[in-house]
N, CA and C of each residue as an Amber inpcrd file, in Angstrom:
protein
   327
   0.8450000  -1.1710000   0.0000000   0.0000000   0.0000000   0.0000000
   0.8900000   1.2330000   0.0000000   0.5040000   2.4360000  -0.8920000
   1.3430000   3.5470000  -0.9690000   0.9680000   4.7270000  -0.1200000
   2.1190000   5.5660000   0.3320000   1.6740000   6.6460000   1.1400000
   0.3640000   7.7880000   0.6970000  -0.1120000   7.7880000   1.4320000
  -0.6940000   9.2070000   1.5170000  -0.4450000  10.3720000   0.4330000
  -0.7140000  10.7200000  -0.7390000  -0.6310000  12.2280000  -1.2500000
  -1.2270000  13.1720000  -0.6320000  -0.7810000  13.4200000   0.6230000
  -1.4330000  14.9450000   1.3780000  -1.2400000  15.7750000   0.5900000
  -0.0180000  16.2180000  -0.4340000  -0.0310000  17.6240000  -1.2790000
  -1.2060000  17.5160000  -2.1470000  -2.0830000  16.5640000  -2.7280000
  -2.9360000  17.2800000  -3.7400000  -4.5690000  17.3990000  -2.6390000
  -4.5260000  17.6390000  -1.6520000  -5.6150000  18.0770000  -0.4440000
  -5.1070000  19.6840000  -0.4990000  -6.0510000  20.1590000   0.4200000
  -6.0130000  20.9810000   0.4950000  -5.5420000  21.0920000   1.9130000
  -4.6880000  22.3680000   2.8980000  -4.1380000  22.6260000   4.2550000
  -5.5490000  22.4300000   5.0390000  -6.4210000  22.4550000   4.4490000
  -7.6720000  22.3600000   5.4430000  -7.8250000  20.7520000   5.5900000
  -8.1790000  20.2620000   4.7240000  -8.4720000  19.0190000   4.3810000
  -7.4940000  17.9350000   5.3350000  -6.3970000  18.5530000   5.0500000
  -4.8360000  17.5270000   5.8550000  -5.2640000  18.0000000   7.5870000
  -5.4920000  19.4180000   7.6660000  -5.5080000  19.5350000   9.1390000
  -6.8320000  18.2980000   9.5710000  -7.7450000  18.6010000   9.4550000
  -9.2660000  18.1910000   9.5750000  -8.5920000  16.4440000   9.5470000
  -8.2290000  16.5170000   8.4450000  -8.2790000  14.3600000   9.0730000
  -6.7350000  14.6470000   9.9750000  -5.8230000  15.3120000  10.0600000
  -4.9240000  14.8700000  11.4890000  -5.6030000  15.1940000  12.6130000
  -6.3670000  16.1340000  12.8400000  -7.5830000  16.2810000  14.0920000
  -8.3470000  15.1750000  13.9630000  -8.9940000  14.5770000  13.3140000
 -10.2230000  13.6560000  13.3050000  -8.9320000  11.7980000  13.8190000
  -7.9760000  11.6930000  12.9660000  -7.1030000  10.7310000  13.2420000
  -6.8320000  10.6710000  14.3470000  -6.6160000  11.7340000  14.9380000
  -6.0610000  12.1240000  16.8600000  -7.2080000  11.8350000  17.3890000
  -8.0850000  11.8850000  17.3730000  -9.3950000  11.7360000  18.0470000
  -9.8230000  10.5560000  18.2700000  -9.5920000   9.6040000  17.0610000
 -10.4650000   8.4080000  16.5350000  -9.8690000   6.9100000  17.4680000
  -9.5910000   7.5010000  19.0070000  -9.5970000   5.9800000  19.7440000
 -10.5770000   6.7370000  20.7370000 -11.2360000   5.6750000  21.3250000
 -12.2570000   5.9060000  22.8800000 -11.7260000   6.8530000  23.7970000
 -10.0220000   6.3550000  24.3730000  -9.8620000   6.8510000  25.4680000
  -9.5310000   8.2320000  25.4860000  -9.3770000   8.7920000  23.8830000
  -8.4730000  10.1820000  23.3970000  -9.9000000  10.7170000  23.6120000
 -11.5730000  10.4130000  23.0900000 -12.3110000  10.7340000  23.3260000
 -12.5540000  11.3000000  24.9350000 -12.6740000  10.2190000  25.7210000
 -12.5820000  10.3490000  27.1230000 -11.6350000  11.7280000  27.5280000
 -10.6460000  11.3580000  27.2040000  -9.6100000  12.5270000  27.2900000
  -9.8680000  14.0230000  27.2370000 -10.6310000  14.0930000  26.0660000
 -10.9820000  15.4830000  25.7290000 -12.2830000  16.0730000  26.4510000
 -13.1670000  14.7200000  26.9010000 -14.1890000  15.5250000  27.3350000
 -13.9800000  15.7340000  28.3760000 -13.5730000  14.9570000  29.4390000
 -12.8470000  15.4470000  30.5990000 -12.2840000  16.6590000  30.8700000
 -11.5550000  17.0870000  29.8230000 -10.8580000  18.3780000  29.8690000
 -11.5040000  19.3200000  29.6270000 -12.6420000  19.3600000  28.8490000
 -13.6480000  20.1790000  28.2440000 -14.9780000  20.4360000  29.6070000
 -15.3480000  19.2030000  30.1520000 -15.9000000  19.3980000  31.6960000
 -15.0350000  19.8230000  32.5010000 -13.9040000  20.0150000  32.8570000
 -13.4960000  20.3600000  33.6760000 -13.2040000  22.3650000  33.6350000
 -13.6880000  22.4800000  32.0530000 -13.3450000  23.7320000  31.8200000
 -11.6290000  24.4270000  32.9430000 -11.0420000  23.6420000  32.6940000
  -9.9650000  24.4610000  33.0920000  -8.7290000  23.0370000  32.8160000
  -7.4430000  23.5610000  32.7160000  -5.9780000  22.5850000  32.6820000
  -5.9990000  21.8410000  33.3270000  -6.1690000  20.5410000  33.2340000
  -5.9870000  18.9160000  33.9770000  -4.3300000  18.7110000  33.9740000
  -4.3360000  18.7010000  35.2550000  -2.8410000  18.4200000  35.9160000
  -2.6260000  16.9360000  36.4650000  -2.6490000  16.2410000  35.7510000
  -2.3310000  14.5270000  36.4110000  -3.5010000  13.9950000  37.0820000
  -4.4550000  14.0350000  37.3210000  -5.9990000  13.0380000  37.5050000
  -6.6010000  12.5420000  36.4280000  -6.1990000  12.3490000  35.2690000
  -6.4970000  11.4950000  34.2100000  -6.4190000  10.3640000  34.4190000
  -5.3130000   9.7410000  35.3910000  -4.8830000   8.4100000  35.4220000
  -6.3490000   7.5340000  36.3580000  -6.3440000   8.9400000  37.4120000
  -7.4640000   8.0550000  38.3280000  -9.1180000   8.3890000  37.4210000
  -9.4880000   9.0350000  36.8210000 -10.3090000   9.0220000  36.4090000
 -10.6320000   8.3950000  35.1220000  -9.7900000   8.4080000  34.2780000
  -9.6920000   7.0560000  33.0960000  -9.6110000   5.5640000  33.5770000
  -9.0800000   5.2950000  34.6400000  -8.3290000   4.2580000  35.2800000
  -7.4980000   3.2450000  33.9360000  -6.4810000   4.4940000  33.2880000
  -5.8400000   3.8080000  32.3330000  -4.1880000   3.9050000  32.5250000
  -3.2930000   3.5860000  32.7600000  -2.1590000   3.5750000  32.9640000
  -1.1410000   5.1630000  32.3620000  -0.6350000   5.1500000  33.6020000
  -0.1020000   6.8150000  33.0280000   0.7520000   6.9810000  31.8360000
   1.5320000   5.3820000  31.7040000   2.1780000   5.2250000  30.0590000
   1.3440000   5.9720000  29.0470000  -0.5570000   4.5020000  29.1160000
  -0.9730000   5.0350000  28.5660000  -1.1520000   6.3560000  28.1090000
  -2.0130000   7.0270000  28.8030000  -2.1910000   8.4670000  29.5020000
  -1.3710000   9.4310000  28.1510000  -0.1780000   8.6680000  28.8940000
   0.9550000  10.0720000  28.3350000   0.9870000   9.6740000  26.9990000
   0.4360000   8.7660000  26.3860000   0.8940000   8.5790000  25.0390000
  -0.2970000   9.3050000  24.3940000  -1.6890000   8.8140000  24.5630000
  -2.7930000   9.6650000  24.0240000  -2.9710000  11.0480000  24.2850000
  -2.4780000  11.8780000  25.0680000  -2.2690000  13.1710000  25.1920000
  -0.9320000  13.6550000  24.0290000   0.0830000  13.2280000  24.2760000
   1.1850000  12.8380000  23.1310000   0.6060000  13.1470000  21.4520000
  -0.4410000  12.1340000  21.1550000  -1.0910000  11.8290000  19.8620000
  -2.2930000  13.4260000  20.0150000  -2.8170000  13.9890000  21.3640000
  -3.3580000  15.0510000  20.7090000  -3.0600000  16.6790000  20.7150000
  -1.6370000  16.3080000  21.4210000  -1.1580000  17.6760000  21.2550000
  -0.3170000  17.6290000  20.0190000   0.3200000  16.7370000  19.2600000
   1.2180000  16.6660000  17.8660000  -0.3770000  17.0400000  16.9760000
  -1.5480000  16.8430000  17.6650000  -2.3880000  17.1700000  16.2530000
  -2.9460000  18.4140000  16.0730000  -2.4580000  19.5100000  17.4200000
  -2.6870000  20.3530000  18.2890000  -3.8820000  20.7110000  18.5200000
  -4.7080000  19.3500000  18.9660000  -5.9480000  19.6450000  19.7220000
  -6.1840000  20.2990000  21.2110000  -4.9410000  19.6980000  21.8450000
  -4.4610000  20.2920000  23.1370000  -3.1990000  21.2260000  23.2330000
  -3.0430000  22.1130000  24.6130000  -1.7510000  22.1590000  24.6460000
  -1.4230000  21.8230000  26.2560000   0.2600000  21.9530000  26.4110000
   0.3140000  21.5960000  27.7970000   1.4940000  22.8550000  27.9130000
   1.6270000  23.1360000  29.5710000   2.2360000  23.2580000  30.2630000
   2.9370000  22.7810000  31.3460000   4.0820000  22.7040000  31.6420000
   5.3370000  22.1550000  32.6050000   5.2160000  22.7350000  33.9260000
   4.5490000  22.1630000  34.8580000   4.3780000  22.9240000  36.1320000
   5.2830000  21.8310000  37.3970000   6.2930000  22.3060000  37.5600000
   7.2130000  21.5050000  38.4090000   7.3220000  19.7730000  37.8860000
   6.9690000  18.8520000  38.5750000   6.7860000  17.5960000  37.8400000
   5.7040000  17.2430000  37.2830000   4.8370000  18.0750000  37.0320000
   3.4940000  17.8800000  36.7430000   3.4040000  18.4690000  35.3670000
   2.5560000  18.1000000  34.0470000   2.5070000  18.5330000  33.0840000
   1.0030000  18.8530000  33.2970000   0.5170000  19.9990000  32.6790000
  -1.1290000  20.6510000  32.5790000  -1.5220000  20.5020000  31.1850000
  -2.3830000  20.1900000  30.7770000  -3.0300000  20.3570000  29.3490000
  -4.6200000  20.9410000  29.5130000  -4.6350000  21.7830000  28.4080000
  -5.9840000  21.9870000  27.8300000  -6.3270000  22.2120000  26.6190000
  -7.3000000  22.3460000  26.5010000  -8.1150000  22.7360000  24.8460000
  -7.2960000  23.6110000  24.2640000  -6.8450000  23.4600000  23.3590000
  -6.4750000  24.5820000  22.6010000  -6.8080000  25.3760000  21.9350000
  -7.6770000  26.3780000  22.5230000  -8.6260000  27.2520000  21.4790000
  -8.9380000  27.3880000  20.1170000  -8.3860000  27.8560000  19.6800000
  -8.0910000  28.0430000  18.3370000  -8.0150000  26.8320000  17.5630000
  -7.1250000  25.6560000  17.8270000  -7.4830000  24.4630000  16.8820000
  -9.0470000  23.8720000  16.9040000  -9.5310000  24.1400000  18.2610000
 -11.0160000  23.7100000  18.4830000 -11.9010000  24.3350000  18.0970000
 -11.5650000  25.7030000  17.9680000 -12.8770000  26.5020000  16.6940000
 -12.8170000  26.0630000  15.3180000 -11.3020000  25.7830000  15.0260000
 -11.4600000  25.3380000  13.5890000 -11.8930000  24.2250000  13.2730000
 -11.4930000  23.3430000  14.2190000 -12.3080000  22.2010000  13.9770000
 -13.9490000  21.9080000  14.0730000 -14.4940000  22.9430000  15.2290000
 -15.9380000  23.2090000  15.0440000 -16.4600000  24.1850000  13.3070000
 -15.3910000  24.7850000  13.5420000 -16.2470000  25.2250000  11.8670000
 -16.0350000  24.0290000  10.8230000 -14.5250000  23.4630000  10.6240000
 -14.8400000  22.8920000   9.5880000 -15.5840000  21.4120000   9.3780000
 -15.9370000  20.7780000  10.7560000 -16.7960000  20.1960000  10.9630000
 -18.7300000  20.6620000  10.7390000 -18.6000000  21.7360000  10.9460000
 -20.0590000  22.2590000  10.8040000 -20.1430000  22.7050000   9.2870000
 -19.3810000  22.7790000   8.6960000 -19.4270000  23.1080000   7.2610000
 -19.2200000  21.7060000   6.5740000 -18.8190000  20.7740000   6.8740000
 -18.8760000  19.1660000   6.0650000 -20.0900000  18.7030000   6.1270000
 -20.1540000  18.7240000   7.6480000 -21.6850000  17.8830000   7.5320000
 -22.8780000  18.9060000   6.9370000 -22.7930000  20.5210000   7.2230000
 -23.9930000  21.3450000   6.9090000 -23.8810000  21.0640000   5.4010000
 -23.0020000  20.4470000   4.6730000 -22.9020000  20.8110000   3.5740000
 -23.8400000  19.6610000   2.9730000 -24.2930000  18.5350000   3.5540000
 -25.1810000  17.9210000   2.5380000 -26.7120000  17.8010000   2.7090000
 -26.9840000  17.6770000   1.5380000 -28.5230000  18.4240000   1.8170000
 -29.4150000  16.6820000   0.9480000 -30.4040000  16.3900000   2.1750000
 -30.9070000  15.1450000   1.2470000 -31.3670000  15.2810000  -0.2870000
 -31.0350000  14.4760000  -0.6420000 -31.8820000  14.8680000  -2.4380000
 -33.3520000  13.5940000  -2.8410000 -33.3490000  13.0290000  -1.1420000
 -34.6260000  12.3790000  -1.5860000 -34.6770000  11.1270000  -2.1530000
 -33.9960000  11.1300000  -3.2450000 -33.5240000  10.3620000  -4.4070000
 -32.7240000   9.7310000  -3.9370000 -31.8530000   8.5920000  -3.8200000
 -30.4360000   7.6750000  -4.3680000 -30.9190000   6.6130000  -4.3990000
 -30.1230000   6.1410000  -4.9180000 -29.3960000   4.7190000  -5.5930000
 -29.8880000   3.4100000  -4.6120000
């Protein structure tokens, strides 16, 4: 199987599936909403509230800040993450513009 042609997409198109790719296991799900209820930077209680191993942990946070769904900060031994604004509006628009974009035709196949 051959790589990926990301150059003939468009910068939107490539961002939108590395956001949607980062997303697309359960616990990365879990992950985000947590952080999103908690409305504020989760500092290390992921482990007890996922009850998933902090390896784990650190690897799916890992997979969504390289997609920069999150970001973190270094607070003594403790790392903080949250939403990252800005990647999360874009991803709400260009999510609301894929799906707004189809309109039933009634008709198919």
């Amino acid at each position: 199987m051959g790589t990926t042609k990301t150059e003939i997409f468009s910068d939107e198109q490539n961002k939108l599936a590395i956001m949607l790719k980062a997303m697309a296991h359960p616990a990365r799900i879990a992950i985000l909403q947590h952080i999103i209820n908690a409305n504020a930077c989760i500092c290390g209680d992921l482990v007890e509230e996922l009850g998933l191993a902090q390896a784990t942990i650190s690897q799916h946070l890992k997979e969504l800040k390289n997609a920069g769904l999150i970001q973190g900060t270094i607070e003594g031994v403790s790392v903080c993450y949250c939403i990252e604004p800005k990647a999360w509006t874009m991803l709400n628009t260009e999510l609301a513009n894929f799906f707004g974009g189809y309109k039933d035709p009634k008709i198919c196949c």
